[in-house]
N, CA, C and O atoms as CSV, one atom per row, in Angstrom:
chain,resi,resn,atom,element,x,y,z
A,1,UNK,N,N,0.822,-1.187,0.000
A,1,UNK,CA,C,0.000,0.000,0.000
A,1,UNK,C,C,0.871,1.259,0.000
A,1,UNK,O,O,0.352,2.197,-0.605
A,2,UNK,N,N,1.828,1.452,0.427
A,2,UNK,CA,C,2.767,2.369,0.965
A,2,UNK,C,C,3.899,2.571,-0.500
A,2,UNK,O,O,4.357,3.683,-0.762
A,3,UNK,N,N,4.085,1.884,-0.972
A,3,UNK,CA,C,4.592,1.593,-2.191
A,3,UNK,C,C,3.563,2.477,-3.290
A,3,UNK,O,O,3.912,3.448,-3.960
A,4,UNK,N,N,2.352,1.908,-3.261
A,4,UNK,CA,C,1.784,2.179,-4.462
A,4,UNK,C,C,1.380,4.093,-3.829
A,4,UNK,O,O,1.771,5.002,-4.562
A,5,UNK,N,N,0.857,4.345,-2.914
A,5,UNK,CA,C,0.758,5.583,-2.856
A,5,UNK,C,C,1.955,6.223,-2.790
A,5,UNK,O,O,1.791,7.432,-2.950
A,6,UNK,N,N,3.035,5.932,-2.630
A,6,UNK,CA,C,4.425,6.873,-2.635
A,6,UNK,C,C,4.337,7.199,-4.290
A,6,UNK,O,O,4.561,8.338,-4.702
A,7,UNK,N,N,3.920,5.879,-5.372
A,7,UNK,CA,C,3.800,6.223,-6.269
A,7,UNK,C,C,2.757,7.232,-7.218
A,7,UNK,O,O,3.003,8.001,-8.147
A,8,UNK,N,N,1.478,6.848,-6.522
A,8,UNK,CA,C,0.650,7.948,-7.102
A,8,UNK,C,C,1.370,9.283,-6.466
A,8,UNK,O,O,1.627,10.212,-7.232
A,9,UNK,N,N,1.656,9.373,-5.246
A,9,UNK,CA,C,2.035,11.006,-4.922
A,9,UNK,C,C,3.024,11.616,-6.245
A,9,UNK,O,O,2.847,12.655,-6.880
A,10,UNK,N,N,4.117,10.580,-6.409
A,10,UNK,CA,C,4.772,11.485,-7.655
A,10,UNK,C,C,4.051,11.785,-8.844
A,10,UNK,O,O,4.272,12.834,-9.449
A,11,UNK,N,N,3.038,10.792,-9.312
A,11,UNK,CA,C,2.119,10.951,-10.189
A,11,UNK,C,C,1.374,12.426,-10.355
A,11,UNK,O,O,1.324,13.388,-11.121
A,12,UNK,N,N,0.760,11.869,-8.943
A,12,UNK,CA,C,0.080,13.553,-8.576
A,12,UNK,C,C,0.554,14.988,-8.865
A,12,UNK,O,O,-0.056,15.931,-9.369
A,13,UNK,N,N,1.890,14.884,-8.376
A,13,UNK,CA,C,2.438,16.124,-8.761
A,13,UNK,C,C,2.536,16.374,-10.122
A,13,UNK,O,O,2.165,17.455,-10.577
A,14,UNK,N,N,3.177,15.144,-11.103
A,14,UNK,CA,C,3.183,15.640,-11.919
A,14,UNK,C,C,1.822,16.396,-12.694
A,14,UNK,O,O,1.826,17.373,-13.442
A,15,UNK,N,N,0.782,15.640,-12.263
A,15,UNK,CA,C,-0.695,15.671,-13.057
A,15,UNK,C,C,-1.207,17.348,-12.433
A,15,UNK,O,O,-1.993,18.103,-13.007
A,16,UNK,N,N,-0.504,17.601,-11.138
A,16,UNK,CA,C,-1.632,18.632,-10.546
A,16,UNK,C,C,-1.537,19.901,-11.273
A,16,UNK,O,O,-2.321,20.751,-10.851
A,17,UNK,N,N,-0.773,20.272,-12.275
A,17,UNK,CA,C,-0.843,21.271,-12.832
A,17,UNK,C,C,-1.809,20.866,-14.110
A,17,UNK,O,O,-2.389,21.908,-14.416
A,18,UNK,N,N,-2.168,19.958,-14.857
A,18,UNK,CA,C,-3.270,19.501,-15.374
A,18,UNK,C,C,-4.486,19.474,-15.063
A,18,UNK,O,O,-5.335,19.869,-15.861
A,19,UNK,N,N,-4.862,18.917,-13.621
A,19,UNK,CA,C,-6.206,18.562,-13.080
A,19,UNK,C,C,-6.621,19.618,-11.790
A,19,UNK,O,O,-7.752,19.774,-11.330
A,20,UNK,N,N,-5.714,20.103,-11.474
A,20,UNK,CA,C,-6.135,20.756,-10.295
A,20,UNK,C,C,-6.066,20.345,-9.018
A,20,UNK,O,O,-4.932,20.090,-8.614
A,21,UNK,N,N,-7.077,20.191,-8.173
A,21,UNK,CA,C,-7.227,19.640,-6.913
A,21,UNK,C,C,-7.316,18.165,-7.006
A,21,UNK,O,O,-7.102,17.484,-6.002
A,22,UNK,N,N,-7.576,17.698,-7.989
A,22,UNK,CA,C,-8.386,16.363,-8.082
A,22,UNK,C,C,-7.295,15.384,-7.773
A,22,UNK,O,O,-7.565,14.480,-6.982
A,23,UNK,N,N,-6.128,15.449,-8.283
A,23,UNK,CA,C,-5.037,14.636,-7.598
A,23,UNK,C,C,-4.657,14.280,-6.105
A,23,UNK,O,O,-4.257,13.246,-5.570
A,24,UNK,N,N,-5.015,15.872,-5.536
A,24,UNK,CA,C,-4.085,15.652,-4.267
A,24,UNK,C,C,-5.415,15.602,-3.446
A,24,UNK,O,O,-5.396,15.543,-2.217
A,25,UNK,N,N,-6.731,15.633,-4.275
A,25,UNK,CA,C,-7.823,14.989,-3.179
A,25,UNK,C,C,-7.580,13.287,-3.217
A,25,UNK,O,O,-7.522,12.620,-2.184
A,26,UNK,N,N,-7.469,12.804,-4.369
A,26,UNK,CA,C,-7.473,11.286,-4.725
A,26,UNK,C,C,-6.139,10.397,-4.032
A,26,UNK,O,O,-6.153,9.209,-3.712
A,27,UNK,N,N,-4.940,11.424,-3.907
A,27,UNK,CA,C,-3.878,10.795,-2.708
A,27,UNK,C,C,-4.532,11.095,-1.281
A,27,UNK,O,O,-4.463,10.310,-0.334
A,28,UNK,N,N,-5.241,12.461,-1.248
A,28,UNK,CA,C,-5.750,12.204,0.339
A,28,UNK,C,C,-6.759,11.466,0.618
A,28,UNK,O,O,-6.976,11.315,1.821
A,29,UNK,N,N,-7.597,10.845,-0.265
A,29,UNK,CA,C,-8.289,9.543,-0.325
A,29,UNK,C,C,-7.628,8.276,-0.013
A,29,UNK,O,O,-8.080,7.584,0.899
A,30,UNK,N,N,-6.547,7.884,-0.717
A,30,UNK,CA,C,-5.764,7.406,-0.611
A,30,UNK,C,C,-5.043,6.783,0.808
A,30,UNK,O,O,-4.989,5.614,1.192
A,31,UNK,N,N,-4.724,7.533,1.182
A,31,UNK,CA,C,-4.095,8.056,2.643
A,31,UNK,C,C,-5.078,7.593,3.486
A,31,UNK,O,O,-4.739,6.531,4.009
A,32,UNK,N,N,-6.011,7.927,3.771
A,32,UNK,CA,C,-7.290,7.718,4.665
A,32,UNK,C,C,-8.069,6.325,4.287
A,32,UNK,O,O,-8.979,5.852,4.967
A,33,UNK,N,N,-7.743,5.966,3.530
A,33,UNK,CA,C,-7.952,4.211,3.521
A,33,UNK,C,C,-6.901,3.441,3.766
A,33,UNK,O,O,-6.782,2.351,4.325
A,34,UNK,N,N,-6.083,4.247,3.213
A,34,UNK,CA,C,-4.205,2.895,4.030
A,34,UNK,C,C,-4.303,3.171,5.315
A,34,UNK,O,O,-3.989,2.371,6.196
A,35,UNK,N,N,-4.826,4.533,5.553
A,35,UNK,CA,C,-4.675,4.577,7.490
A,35,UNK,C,C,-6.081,3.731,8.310
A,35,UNK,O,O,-5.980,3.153,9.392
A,36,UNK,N,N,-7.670,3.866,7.286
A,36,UNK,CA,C,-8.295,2.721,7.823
A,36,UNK,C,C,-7.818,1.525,8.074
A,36,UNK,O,O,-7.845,0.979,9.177
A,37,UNK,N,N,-7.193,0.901,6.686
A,37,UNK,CA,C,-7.035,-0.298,7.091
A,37,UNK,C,C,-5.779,-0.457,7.905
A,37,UNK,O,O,-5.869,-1.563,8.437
A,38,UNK,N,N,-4.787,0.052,8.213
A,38,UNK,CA,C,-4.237,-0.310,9.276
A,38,UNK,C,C,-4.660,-0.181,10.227
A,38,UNK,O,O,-4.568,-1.311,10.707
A,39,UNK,N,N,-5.083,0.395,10.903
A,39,UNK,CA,C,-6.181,0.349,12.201
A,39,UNK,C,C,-6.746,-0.646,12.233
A,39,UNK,O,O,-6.648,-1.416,13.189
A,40,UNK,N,N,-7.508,-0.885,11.151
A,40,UNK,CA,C,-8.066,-2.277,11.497
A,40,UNK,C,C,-7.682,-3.699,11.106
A,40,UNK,O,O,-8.383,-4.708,11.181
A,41,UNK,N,N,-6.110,-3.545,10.563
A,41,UNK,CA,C,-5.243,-4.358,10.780
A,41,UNK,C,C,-5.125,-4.679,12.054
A,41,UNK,O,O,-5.731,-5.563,12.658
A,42,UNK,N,N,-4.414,-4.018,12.408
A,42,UNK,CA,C,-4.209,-3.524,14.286
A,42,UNK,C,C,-5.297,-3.825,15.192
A,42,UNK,O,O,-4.889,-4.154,16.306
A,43,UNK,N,N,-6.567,-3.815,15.058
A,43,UNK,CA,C,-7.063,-4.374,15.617
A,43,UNK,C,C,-7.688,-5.535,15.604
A,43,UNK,O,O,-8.367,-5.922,16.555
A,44,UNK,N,N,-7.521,-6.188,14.540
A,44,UNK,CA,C,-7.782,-7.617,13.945
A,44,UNK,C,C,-6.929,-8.436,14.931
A,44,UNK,O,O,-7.278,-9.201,15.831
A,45,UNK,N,N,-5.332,-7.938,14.372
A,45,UNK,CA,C,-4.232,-8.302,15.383
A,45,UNK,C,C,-4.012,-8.442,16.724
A,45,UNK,O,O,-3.292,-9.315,17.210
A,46,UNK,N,N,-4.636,-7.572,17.364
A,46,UNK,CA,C,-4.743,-7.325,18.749
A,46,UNK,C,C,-6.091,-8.349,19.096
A,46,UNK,O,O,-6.183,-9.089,20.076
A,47,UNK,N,N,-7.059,-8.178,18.049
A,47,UNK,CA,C,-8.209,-9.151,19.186
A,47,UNK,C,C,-7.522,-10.962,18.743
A,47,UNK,O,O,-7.739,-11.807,19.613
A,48,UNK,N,N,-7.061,-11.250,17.970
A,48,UNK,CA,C,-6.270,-12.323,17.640
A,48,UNK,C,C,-5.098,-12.913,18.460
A,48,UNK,O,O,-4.639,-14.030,18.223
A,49,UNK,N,N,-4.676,-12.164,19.359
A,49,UNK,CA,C,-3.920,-12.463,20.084
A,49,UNK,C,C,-4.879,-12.646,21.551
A,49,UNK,O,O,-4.749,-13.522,22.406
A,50,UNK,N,N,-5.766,-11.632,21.521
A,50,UNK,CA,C,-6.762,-11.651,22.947
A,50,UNK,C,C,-6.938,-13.193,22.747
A,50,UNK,O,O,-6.194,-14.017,23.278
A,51,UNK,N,N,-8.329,-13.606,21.671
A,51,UNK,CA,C,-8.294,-15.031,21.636
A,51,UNK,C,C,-7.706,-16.186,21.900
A,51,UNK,O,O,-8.243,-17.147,22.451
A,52,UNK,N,N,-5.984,-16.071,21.301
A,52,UNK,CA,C,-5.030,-16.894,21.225
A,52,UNK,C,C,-4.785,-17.373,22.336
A,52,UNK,O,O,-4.604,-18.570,22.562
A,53,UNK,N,N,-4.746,-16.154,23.423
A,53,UNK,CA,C,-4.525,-16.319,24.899
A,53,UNK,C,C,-5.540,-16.691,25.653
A,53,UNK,O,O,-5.150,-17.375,26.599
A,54,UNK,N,N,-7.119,-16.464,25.619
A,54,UNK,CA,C,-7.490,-17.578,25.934
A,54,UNK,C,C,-8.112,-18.842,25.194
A,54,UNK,O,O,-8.767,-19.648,25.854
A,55,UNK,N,N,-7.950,-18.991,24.079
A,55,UNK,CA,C,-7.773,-20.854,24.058
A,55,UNK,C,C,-6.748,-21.179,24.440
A,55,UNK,O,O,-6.537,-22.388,24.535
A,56,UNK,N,N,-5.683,-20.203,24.817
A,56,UNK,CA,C,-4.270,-20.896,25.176
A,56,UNK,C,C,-4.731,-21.178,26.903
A,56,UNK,O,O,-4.095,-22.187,27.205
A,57,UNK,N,N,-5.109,-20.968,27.476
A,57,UNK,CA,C,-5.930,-20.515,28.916
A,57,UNK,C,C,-6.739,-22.063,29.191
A,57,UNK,O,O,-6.704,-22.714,30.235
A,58,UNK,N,N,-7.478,-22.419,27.884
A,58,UNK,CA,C,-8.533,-22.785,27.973
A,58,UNK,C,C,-7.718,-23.929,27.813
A,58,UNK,O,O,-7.657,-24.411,28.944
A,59,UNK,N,N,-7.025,-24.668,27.004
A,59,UNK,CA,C,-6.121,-25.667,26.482
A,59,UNK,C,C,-5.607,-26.098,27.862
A,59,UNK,O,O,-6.060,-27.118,28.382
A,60,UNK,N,N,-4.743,-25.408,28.424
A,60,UNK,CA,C,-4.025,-25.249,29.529
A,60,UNK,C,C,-4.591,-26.001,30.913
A,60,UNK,O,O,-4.002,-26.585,31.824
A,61,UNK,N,N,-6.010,-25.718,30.653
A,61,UNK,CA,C,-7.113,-26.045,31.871
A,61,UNK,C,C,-7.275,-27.793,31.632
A,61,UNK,O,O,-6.928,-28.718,32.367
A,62,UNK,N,N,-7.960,-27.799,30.269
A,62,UNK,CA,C,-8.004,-28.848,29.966
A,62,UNK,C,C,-6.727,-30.028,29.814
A,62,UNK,O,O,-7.043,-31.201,30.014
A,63,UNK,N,N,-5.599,-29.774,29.537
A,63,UNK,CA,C,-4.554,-30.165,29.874
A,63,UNK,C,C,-3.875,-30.998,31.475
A,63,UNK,O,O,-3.180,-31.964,31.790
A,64,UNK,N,N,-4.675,-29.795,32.156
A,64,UNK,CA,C,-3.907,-29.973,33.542
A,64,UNK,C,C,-5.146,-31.090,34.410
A,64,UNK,O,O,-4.953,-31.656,35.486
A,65,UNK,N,N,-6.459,-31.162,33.512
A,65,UNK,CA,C,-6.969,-32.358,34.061
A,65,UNK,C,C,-7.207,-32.820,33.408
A,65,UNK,O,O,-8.427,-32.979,33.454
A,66,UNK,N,N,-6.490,-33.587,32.059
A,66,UNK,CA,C,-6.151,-34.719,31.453
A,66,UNK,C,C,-4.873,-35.240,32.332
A,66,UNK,O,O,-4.774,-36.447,32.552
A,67,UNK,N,N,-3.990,-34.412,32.783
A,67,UNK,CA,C,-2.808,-34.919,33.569
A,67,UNK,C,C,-3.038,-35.567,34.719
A,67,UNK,O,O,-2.723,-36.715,35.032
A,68,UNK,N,N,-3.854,-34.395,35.583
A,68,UNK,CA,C,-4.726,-35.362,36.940
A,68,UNK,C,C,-5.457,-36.291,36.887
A,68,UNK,O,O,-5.573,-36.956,37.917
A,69,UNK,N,N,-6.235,-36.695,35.657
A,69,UNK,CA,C,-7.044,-37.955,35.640
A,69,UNK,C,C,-5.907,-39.164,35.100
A,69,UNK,O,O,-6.330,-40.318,35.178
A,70,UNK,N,N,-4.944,-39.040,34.732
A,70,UNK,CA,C,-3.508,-39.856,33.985
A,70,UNK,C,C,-3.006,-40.179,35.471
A,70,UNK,O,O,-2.646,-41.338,35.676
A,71,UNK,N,N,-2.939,-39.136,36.671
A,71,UNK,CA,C,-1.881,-39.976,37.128
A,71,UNK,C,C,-3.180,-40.182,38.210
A,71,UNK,O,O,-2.670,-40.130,39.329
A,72,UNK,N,N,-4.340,-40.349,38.313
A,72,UNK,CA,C,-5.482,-40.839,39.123
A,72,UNK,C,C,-5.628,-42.125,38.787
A,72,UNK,O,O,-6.007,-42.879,39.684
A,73,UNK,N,N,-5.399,-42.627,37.588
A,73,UNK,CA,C,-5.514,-43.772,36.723
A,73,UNK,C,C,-4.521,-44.837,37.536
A,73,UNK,O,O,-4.739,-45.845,38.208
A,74,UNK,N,N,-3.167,-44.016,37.088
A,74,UNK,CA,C,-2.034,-44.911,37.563
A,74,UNK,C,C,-2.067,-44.863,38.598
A,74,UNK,O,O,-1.434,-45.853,38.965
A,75,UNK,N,N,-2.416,-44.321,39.471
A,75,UNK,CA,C,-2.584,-44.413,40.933
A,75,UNK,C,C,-3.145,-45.638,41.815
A,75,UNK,O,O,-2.706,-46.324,42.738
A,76,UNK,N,N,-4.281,-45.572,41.101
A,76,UNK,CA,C,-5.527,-47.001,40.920
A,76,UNK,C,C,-5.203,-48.299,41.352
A,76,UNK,O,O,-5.478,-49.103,42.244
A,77,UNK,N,N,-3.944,-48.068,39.549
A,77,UNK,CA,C,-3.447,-49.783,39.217
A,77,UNK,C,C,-1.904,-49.977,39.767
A,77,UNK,O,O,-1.173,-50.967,39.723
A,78,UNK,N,N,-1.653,-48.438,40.391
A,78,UNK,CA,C,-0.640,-48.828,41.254
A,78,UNK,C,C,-0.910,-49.246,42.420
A,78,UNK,O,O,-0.076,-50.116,42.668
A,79,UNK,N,N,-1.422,-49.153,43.053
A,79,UNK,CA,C,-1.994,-49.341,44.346
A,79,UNK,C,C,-2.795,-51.039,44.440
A,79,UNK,O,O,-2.968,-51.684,45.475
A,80,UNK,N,N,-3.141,-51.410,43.166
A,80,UNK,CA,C,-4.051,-52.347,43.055
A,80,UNK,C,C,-3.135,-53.523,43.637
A,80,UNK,O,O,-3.584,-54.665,43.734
């Protein structure tokens, strides 16, 4: 994104003595959608990690009593 508008900006200049305003409205268009979507890059990112951490939470739980019922087991048939 950053690429291609660095490129229209030189564009622009050259054109704005042709078109007028219409260039450097269409880069500030421009601009204000690469800056939407990073924001909501950024927050895609950020709630993606919220998640991550808890199924990582949630995994973790479930984990730790698959372990306690493993050594409840062996306990059992150790004892038996």
């Amino acid at each position: 994104m950053d690429a291609a508008l660095a490129s229209f900006e030189v564009k622009a200049g050259q054109a704005k003595a042709e078109s007028g305003g219409k260039a450097d409205q269409f880069v500030a268009d421009l601009k204000k959608r690469r800056d939407e979507f990073q924001t909501r890059l950024k927050t895609q990112a950020e709630a993606g990690e919220a998640a991550l951490s808890h199924a990582k939470e949630d995994l973790e739980t479930q984990w730790n009593g698959f372990e306690a019922q493993v050594k409840t087991y062996f306990a059992c048939f150790a004892g038996s």
